[in-house]
C-alpha positions in Angstrom: 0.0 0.0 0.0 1.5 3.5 -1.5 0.1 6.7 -0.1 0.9 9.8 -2.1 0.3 14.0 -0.9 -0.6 16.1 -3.2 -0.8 19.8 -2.4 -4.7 20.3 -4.0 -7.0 18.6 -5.8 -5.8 19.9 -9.5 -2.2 18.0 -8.6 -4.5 14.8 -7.4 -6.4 14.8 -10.3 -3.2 15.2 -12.7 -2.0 12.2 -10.6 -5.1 9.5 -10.7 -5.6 10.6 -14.2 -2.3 9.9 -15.6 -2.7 6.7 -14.0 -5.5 5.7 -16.0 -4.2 7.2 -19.3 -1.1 4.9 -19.0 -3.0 2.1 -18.3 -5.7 2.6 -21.1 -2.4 3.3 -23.6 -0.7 0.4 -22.4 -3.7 -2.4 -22.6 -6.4 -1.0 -25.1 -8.9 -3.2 -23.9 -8.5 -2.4 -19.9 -11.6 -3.1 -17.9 -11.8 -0.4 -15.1 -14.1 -0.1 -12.2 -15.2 3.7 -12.1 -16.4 5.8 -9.2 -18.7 8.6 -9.1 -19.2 11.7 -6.4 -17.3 14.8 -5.7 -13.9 12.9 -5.5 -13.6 11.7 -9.0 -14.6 14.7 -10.9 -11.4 16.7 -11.7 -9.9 13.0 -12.8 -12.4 13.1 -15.4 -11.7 16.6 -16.4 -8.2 15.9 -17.0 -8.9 12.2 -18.7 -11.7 14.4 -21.4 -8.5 17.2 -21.5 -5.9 14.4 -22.5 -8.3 12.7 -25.5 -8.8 16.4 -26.7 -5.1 17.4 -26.9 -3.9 13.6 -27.4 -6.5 11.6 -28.8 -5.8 8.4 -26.3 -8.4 5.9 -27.4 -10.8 4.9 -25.3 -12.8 2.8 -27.7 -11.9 -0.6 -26.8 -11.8 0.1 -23.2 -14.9 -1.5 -20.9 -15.7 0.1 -17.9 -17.9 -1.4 -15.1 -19.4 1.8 -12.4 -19.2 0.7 -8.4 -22.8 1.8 -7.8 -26.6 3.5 -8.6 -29.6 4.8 -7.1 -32.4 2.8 -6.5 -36.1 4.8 -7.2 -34.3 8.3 -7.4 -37.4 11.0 -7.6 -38.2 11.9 -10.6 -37.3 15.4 -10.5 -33.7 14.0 -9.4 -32.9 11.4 -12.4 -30.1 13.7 -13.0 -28.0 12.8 -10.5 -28.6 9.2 -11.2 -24.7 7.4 -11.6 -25.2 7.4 -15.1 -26.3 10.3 -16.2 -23.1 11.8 -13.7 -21.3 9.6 -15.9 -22.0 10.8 -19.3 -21.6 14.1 -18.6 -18.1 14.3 -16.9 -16.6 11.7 -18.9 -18.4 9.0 -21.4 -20.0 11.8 -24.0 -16.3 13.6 -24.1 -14.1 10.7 -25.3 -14.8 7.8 -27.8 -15.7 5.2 -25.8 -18.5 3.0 -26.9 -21.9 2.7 -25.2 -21.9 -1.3 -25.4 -19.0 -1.4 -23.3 -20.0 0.7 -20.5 -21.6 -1.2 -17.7 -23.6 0.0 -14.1 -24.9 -2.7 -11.6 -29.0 -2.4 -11.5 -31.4 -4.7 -9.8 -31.0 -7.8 -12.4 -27.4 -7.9 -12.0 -27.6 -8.4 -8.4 -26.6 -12.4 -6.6 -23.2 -12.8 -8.6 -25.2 -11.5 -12.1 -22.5 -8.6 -12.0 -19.9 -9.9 -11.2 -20.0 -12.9 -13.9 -20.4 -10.3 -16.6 -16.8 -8.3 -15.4 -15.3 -12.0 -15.1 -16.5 -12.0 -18.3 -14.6 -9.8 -19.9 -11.3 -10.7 -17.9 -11.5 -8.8 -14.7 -10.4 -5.3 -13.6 -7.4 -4.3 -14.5 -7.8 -0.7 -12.8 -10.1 0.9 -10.0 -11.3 4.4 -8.7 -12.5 4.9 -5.6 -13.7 7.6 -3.2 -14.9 7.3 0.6 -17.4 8.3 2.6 -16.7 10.1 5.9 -17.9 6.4 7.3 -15.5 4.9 5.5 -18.3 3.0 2.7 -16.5 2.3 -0.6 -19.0 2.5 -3.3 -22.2 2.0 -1.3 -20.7 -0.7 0.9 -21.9 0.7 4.2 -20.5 -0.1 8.1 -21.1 -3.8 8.6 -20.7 -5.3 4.6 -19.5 -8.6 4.8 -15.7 -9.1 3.5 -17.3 -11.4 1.0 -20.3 -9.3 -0.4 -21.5 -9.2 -3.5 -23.1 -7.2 -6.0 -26.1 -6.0 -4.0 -29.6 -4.0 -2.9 -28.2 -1.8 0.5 -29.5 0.7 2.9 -27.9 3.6 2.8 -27.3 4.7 6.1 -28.4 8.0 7.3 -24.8 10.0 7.6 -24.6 8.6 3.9 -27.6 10.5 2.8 -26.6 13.6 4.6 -23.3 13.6 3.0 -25.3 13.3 -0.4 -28.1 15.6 0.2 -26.0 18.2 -1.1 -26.7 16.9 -4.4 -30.4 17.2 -3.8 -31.2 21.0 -2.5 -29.7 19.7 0.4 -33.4 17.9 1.4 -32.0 14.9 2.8 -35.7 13.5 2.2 -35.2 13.6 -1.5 -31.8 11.6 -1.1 -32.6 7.7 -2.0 -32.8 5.4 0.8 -31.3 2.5 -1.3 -28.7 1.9 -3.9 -27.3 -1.2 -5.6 -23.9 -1.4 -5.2 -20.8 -3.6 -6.4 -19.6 -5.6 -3.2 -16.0 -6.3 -1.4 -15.4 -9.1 -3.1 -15.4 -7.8 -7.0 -13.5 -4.3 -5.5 -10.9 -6.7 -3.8 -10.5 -9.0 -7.6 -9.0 -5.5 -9.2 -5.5 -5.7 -10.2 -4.8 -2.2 -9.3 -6.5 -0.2 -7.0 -6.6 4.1 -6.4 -8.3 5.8 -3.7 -8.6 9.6 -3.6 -9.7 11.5 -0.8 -9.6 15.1 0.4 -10.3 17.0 3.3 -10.4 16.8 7.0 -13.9 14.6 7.0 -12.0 11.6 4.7 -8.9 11.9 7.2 -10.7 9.0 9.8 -11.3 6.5 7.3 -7.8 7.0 5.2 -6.5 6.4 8.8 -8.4 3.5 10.0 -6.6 2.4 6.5 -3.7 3.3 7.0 -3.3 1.4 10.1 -5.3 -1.3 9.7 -4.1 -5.0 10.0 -7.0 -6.7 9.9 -11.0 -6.2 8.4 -13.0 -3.6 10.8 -16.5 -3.7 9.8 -16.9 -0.7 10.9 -14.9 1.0 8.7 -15.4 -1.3 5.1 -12.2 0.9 3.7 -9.9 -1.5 5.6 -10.8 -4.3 3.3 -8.2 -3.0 1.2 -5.0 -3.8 3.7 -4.8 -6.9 2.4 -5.1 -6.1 -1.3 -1.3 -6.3 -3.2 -1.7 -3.4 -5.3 -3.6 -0.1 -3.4 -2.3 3.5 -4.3 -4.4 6.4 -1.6 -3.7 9.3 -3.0 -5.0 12.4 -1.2 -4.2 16.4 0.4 -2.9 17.0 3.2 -6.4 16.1 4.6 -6.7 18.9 6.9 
């Protein structure tokens, strides 16, 4: 486990983004896990900046997303995982629709996670953290095993997202569908970003961790061979 400071979120994104250019230069056909939120924005930014100036190709690349909302209101479907999607990255670089992949209610009970064996595993992974340390919407008390999966979001979860919603924490979905330990754990390569003082607990409990807490599902990624945190100063 490698843990990189950078001084602001421009130099992380420059980072994790450079890391994902290589990767999709290197192996045309990569499969990456993608993330959505605040966290993985900029990344995006400079991954569309990089086919504009550079024309990397993205059109053999298949990507699998972590999570999606479950019965998002109707005056919300914006900030559905997909749509965020599309607009910060897919509809800027030439990737092709067939290839891109979100977990829903049919790929639950190992559905998903036959379809990314599939196609030969992940090669690369992005992920953010909650200030409860959930990666993708594995919440406080997700088995080490989980799979692909219907949660509850818990309530600190919802409040971190009401932002997203007029800050009406009522209009924030109760549930989500959301890839599980297990497939995060099968990626070759793994990068977390976080910033800010509310990430510093869980990139801690990380940090130190030597075994799985379930109360803090980030430490599930000790173990893994292959995990690069890259965050600010997280103050």
């Amino acid at each position: 486990m490698k843990h990189i400071v950078c001084q602001n979120a421009p130099e992380i994104a420059e980072t994790v983004g450079q890391i994902f250019i290589d990767q999709v230069t290197q192996k045309k056909n990569s499969v990456l896990l993608l993330a959505t939120g605040s966290s993985p924005i900029m990344t995006y930014q400079y991954i569309v900046k990089d086919y504009q100036s550079n024309h990397t190709d993205w059109s053999h690349v298949i990507t699998f997303n972590l999570d999606e909302y479950l019965d998002l209101n109707p005056k919300f479907t914006h900030e559905s995982y997909a749509h965020f999607m599309n607009e910060h990255l897919f509809k800027h670089i030439n990737i092709k629709k067939e290839n891109i992949h979100f977990p829903d209610k049919q790929k639950v009970n190992g559905v998903y996670h036959e379809i990314i064996w599939d196609k030969g595993g992940i090669d690369l992974a992005i992920l953010g953290v909650g200030t409860n340390g959930h990666i993708a919407f594995n919440e406080p008390g997700s088995d080490l095993h989980s799979q692909t999966r219907i949660v509850e979001l818990k309530e600190s979860t919802r409040q971190s997202n009401a932002k997203f919603f007029g800050n009406n924490v009522d209009l924030v979905p109760t549930h989500a569908v959301t890839v599980g330990l297990e497939i995060i754990l099968g990626a070759k390569k793994i990068v977390v970003i976080a910033t800010g003082s509310d990430k510093a607990a869980a990139i801690n409990h990380l940090l130190q961790a030597d075994h799985y807490n379930k109360d803090w599902p980030i430490t599930a990624l000790f173990s893994h061979h292959n995990v690069l945190i890259v965050t600010d100063e997280l103050k």
